[in-house]
C-alpha positions as CSV (number, residue, x, y, z in Angstrom):
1,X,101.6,161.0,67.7
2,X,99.3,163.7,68.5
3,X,101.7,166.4,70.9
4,X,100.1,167.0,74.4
5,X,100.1,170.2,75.4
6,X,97.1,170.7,78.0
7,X,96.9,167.8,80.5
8,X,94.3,167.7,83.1
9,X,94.8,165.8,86.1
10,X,92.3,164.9,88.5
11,X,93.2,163.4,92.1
12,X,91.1,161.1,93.6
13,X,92.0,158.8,96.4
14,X,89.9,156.3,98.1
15,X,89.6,157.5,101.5
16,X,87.4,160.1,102.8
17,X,85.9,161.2,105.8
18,X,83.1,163.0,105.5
19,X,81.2,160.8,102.8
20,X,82.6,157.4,102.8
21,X,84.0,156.4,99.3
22,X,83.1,159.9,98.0
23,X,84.6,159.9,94.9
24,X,82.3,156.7,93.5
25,X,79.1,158.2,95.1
26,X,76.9,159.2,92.2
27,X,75.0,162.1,91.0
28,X,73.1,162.1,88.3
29,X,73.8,158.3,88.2
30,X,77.3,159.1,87.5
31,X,80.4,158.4,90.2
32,X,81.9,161.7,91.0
33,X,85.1,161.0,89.5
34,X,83.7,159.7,86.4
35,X,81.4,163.0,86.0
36,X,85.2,164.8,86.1
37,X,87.1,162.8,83.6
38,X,83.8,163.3,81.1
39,X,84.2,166.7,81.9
40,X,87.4,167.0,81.5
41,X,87.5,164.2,77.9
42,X,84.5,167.0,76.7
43,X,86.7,170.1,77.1
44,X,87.9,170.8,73.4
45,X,91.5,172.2,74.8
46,X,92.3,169.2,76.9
47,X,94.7,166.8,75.3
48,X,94.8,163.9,77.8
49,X,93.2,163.3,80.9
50,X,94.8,161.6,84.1
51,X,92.9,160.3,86.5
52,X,95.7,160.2,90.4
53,X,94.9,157.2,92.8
54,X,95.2,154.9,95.2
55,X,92.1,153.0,95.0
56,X,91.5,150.1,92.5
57,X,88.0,150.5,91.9
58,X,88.2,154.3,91.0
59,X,91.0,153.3,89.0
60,X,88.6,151.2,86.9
61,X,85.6,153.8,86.6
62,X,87.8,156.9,85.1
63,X,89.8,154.2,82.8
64,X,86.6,153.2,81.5
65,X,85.2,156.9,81.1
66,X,88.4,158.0,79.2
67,X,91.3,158.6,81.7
68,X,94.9,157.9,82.1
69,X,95.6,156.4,85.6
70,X,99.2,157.1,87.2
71,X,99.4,155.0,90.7
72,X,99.4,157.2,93.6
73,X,101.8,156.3,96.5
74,X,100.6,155.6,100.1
75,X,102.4,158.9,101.2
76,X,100.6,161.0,99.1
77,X,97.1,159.7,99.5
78,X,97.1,160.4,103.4
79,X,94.3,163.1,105.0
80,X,97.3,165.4,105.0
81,X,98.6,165.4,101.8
82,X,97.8,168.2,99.4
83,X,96.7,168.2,96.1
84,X,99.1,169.9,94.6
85,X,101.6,166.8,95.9
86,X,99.1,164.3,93.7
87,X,99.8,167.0,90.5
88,X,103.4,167.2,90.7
89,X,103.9,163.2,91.1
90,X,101.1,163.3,88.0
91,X,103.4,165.5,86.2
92,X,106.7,163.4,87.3
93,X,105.0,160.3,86.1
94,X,104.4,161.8,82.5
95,X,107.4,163.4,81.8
96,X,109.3,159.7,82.3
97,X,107.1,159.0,79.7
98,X,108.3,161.4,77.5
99,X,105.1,163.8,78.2
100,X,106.2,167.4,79.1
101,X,102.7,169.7,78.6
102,X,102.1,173.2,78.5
103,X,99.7,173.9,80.7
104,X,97.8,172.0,83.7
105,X,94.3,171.7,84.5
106,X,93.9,170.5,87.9
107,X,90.0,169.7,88.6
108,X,87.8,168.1,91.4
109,X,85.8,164.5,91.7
110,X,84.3,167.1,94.2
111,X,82.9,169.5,92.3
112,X,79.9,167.2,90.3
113,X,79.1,170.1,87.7
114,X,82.3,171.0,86.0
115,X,81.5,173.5,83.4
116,X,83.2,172.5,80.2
117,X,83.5,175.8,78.4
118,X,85.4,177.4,81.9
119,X,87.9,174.6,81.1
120,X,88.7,175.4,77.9
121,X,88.4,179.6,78.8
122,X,91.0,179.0,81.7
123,X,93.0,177.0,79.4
124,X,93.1,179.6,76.7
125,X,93.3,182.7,79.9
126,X,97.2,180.6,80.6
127,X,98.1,180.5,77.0
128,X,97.5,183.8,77.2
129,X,98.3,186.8,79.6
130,X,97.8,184.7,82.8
131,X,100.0,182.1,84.5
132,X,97.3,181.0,86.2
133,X,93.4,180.8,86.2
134,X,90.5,179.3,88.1
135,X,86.6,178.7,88.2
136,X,84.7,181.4,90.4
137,X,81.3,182.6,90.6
138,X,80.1,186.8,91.2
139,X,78.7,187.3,94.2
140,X,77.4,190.8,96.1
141,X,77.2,189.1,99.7
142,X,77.8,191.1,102.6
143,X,80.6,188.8,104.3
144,X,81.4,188.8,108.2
145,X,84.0,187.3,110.8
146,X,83.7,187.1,114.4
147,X,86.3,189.0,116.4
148,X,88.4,188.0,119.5
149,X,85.2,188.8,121.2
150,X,83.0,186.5,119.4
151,X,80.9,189.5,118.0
152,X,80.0,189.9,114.4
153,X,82.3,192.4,112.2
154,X,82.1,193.2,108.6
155,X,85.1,192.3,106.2
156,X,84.2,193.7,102.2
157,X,81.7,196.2,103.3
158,X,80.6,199.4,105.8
159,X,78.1,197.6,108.0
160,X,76.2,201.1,108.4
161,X,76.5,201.6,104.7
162,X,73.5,199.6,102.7
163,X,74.3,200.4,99.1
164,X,72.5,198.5,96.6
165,X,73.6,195.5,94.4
166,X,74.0,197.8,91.3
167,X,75.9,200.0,93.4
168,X,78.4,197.5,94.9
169,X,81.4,196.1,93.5
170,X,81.0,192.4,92.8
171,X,83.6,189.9,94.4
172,X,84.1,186.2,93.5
173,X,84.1,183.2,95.2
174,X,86.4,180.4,94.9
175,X,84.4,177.2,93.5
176,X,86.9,174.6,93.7
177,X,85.7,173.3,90.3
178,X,89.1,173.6,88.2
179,X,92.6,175.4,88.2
180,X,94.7,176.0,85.2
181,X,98.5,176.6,85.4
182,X,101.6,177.2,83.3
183,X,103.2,173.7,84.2
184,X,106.6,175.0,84.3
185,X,105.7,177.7,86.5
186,X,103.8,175.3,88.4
187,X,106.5,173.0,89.3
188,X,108.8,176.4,90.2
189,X,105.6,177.9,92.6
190,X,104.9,174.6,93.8
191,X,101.3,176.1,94.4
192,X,98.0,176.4,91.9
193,X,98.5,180.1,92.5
194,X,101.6,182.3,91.1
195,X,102.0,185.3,89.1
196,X,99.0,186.6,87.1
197,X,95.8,185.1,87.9
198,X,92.6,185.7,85.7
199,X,89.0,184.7,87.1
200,X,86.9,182.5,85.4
201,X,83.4,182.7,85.7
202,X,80.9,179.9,86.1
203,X,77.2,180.0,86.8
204,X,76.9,179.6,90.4
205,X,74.6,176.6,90.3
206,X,78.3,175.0,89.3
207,X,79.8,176.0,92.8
208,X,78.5,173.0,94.9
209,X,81.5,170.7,96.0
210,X,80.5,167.4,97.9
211,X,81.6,167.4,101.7
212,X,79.0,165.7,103.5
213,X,75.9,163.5,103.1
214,X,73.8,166.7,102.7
215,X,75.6,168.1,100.0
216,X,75.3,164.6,98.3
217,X,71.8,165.2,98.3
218,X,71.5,168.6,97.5
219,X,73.5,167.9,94.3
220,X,71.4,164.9,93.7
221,X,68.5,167.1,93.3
222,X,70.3,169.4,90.9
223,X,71.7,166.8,89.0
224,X,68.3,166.7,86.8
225,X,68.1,170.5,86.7
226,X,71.4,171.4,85.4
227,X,72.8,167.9,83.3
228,X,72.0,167.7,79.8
229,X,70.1,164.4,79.1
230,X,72.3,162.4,77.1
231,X,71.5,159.8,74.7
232,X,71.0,156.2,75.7
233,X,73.2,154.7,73.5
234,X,72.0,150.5,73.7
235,X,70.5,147.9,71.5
236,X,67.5,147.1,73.7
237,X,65.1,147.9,76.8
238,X,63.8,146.0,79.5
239,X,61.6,147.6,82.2
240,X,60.1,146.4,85.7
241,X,56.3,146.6,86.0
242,X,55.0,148.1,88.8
243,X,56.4,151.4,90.2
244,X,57.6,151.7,85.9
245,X,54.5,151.5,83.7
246,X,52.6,152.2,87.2
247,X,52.4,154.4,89.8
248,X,53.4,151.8,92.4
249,X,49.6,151.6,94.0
250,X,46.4,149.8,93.1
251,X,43.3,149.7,93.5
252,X,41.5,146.5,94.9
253,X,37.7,145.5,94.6
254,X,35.6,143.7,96.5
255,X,36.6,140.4,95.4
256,X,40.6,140.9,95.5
257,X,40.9,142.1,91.6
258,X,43.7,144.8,90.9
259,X,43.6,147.6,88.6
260,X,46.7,150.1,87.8
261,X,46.6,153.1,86.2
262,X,48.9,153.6,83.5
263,X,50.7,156.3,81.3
264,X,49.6,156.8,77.4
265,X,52.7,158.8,76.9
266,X,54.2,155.6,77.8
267,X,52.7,153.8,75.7
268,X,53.5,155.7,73.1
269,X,57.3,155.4,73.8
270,X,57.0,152.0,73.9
271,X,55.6,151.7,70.2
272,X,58.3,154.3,69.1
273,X,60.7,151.3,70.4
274,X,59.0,148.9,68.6
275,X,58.6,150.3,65.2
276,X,62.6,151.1,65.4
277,X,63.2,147.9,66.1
278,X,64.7,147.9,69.6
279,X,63.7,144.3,70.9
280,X,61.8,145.1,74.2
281,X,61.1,143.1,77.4
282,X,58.8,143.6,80.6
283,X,60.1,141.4,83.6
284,X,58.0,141.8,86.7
285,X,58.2,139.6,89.6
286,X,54.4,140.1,89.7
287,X,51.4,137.3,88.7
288,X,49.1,139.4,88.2
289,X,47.4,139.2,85.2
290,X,47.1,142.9,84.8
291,X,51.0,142.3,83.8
292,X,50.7,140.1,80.9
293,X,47.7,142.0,79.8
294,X,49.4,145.6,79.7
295,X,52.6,143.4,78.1
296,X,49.8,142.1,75.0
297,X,48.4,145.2,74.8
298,X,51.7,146.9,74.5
299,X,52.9,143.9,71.8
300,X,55.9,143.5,74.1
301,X,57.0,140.3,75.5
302,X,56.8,139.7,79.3
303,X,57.9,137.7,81.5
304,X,56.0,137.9,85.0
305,X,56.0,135.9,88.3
306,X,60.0,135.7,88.3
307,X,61.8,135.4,91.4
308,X,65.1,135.8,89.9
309,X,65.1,138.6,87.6
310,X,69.0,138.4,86.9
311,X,68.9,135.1,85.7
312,X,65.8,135.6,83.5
313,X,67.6,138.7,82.3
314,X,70.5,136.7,81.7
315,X,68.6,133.9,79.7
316,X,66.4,136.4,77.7
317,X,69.7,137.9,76.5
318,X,71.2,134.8,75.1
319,X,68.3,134.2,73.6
320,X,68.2,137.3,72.0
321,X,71.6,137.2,70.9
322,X,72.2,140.4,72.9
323,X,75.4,142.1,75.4
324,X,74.0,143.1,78.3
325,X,76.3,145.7,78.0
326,X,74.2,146.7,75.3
327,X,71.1,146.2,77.7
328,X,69.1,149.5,79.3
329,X,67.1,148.2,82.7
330,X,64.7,150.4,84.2
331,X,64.2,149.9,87.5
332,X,62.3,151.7,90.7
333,X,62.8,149.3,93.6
334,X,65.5,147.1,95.4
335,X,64.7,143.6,93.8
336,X,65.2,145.0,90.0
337,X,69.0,145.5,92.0
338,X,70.6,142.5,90.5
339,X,69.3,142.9,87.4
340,X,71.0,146.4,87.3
341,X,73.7,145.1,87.7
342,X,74.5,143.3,85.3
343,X,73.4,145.9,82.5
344,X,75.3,148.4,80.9
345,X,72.8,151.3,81.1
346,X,70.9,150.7,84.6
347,X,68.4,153.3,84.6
348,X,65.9,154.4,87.4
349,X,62.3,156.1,87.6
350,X,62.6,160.2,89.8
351,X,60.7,158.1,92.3
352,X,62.7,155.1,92.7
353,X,64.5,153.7,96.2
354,X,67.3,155.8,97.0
355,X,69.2,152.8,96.4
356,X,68.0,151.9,92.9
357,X,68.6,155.8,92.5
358,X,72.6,155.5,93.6
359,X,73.2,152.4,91.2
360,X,71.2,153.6,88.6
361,X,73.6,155.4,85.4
362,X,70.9,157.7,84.5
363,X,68.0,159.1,87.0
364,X,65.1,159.7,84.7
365,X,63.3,163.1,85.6
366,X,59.7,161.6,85.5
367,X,58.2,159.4,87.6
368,X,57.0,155.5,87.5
369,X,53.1,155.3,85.5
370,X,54.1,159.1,84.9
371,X,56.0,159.3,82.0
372,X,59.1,157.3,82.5
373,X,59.1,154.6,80.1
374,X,58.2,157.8,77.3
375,X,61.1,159.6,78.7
376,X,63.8,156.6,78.5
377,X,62.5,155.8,75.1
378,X,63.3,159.9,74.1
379,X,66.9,159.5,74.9
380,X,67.2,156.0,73.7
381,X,65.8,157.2,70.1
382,X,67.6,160.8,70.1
383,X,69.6,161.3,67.3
């Protein structure tokens, strides 16, 4: 048995007040506490990962993404119980079973973008000189208080001194992101922070910690900007219609006919699917006949006019002799929902309804009839 010396723990409990069920709110496509335990499987120091809760259903998520799962009691999953509480009954739990580590890496569901290489550099900063280390960013800011008064007053600077940035000492702010600690000092201090502490530094688009609906949304938006697009890894792609190979609009002559406008870069991804022999499949709730004759045209089979897309998705599969586990959907609007569902790699369009965006695993960067389909057949073709 491989010895465990660096364990990282992350607490996440089911209640929340600020954003209801925060810790299975998704960024990226991700639930929060599943973008930590990646993080946390990715960092090359980290021996095991465990996952503290209360909550059945986050439970599930991090087992599935990698993570160890120690049952966290009633009394420590309360508004006013700390984290460190949820480490040391982690750490309690483990060394029944025999597991005594090193060091401790405590890290946030909060925090969506965990740099991995600051885990394993505070990791290596405690096996070091330091007993303890965590994730900041540099900042210059001029920070103020208000006094007993209520009026402004200046705490790491002169406020009738302007010096410039390059002539001011840097300071670092506290991101939240991740904490490393020699265990046994850890369980002595009873607190993340004892002896010597080094700083780690992160890029400061890292900092954001979810604390309200508008954060969610903030680090929605970054979510694109600052995850690496990983690979798709299925054995087959089915797409909705319109608002996927379309813009979502139309235009309509005189005597009711419909044209859509369509991507070439999409149609070009769908022929790199098809000459690498992932079975394809457009299912469109849609009569139109502009359907069927995009799907000919494309040489992919369709199936339009359905008013229950999971149960044709269901049926197509069998047919195939496919897991819909196996299965990427791409979707932009509520009734591709159930299909979703039921797929292992639910995927959405940038444009698509904020809910199709929050069940969606990935959030493609481009846009329906703009370069999505290309785009989901680029990462499901990636080597």
């Amino acid at each position: 048995m491989t010895e465990i010396s660096v364990v990282a723990v992350i607490p996440a409990r089911g209640g929340s007040k600020g954003v209801i069920r925060k810790n299975l709110r998704r960024i990226g496509g991700v639930p929060l506490v599943v973008r930590a335990v990646r993080a946390a499987v990715a960092a090359a120091s980290v021996d095991l990962v465990v996952v503290s809760t209360d909550d059945d259903e986050i439970a599930a998520a991090a087992r599935a993404a990698g993570a160890r799962i120690v049952e966290r009691p009633a009394e420590l999953a309360g508004d006013t119980a700390s984290s460190e509480s949820a480490l040391l009954h982690a750490l309690d739990v483990l060394a029944a079973d025999g597991v005594e580590p090193d060091v401790v890496v405590f890290l946030q569901a909060t925090s969506p973008f965990i740099p991995v290489d600051g885990i394993d550099r505070a990791v290596e900063a405690v096996r070091g000189d330091y007993d303890t280390a965590f994730a900041a960013h540099e900042t210059y800011g001029f920070l103020w208080r208000r006094d007993e008064t209520g009026a402004g007053a200046a705490i790491n600077h002169d406020a009738a001194h302007r010096p410039r940035r390059q002539d001011r000492e840097p300071h670092y702010l506290e991101t939240g992101a991740f904490y490393a600690m020699d265990a046994a000092g850890f369980r002595l201090a009873l607190h993340r922070f004892f002896g010597r502490t080094a700083v780690i530094e992160v890029p400061e688009r890292s900092a954001i910690e979810i604390d309200d609906e508008h954060q969610l949304a903030v680090a929605g938006a970054l979510a694109p900007l600052v995850d690496a697009p990983e690979r798709l890894d299925v054995d087959a792609v089915v797409t909705d219609f319109d608002g996927v190979h379309t813009d979502d609009s139309a235009l309509v002559d005189s005597e009711g006919r419909e044209l859509v406008r369509v991507s070439r870069s999409d149609g070009m991804g769908v022929a790199l699917l098809r000459r690498a022999g992932v079975p394809l499949l457009i299912l469109s709730t849609e009569t139109n006949p502009v359907v069927r004759a995009r799907a000919e045209k494309l040489r992919v089979p369709v199936r339009h006019g359905v008013e229950d897309k999971a149960a044709a998705l269901t049926a197509w599969a069998a047919d195939a002799g496919l897991r819909l586990d196996r299965v990427a959907y791409l979707g932009n609007d509520v009734n591709d929902l159930p299909a979703m569902s039921l797929v292992g790699w639910p995927v959405a369009t940038a444009d698509a309804h904020p809910a199709v965006r929050a069940a969606a695993r990935v959030v493609l960067q481009r846009r329906g009839g703009q370069g999505a389909v290309r785009e989901l057949a680029d990462r499901v073709l990636r080597d």
